[in-house]
C-alpha positions as CSV (number, residue, x, y, z in Angstrom):
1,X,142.2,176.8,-11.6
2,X,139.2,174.8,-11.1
3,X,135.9,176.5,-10.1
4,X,132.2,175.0,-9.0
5,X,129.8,176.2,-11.0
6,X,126.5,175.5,-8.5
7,X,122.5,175.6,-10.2
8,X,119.6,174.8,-8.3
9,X,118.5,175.8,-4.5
10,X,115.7,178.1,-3.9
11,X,111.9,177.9,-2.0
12,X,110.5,174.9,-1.8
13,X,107.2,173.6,0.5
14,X,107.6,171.3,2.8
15,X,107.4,167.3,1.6
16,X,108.3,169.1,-2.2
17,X,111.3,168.2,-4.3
18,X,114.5,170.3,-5.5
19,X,117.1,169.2,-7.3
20,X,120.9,170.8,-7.2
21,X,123.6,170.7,-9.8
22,X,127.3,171.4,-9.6
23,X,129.5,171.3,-12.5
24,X,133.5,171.7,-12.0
25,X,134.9,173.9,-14.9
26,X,138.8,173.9,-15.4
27,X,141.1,170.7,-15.0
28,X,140.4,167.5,-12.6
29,X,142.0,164.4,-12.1
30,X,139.8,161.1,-13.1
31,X,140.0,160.3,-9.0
32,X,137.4,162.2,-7.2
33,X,135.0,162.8,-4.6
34,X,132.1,165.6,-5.0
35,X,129.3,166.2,-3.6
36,X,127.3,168.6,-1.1
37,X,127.6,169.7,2.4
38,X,125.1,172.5,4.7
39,X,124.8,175.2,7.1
40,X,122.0,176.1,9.0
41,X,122.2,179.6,10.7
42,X,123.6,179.1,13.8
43,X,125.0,175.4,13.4
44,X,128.3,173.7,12.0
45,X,128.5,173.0,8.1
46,X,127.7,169.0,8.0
47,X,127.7,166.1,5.4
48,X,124.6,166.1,3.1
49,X,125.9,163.7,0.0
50,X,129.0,162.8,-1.7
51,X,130.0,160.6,-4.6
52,X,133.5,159.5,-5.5
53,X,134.8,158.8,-9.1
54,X,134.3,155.4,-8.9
55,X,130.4,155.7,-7.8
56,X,130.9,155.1,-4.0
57,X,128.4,157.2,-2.6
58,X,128.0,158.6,1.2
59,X,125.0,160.5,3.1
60,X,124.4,162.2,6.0
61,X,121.8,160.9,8.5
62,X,119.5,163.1,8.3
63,X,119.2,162.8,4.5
64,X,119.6,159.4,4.2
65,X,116.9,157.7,2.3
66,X,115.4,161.2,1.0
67,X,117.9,162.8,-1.2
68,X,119.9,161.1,-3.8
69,X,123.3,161.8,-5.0
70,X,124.7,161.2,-8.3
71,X,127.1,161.8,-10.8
72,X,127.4,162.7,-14.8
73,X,129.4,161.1,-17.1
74,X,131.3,163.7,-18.1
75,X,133.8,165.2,-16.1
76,X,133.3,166.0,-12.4
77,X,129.7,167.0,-12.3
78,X,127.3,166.2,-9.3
79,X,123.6,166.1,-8.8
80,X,121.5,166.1,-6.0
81,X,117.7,164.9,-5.9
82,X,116.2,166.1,-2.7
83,X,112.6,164.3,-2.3
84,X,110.3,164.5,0.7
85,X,112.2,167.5,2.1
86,X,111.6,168.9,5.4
87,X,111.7,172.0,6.8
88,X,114.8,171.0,9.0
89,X,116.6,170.8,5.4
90,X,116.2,174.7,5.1
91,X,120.5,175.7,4.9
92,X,122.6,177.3,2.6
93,X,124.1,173.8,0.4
94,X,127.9,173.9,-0.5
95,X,129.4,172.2,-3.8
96,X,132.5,170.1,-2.4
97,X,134.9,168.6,-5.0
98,X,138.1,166.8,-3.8
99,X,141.0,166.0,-6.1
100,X,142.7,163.2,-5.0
101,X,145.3,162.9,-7.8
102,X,148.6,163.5,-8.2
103,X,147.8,165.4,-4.4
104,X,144.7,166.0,-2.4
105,X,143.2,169.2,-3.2
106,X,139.8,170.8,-2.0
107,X,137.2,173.2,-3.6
108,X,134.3,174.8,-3.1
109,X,131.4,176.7,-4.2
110,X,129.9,179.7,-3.7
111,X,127.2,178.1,-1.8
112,X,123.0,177.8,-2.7
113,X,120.0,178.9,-0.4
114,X,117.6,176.2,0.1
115,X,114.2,177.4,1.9
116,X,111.9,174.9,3.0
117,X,108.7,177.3,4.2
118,X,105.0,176.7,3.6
């Protein structure tokens, strides 16, 4: 059984930074993709950041060029630098991992509070 193990998330000021970690615990295939989605009270969960295995990286378009996302080098562990943030970022940020090998298998985690307030 794999489970994300989520750090990171809390209050942060408007234009501040915050950084989020997820590690995966249990057994995952070297084929990948991981990463971060959000929910705002009130909206649909949407597409922060996600990384694959193999370093191809994606980003939502309201994050794109603030927040970074990478990955570690051992095992499926993510990272996301959030720089500049606004307080439209202000969402509860979910830890995504897909397992793409031998089948296609989805996780995810518990879930982070991130409040953008001044």
């Amino acid at each position: 059984q794999v489970h994300l193990v989520e750090a990171g998330g809390g209050l942060v000021q408007p234009g501040g930074s915050l950084r989020l970690s997820c590690a995966a615990s249990g057994s995952v295939s070297n084929l990948w993709v991981m990463g971060y989605y959000r929910q705002a009270p009130g909206k649909q969960r949407e597409l922060v950041a996600t990384i694959t295995s193999v370093d191809t990286t994606r980003y939502g378009t309201a994050v794109r060029g603030r927040f970074t996302v990478s990955r570690g080098t051992d095992g499926a562990t993510v990272a996301l630098q959030m720089n500049n943030i606004e307080s439209a970022d202000t969402a509860v940020y979910y830890c995504n991992l897909v397992d793409l090998s031998p089948t296609r298998i989805e996780y995810w985690g518990q879930g982070t509070q991130v409040t953008v307030s001044s």
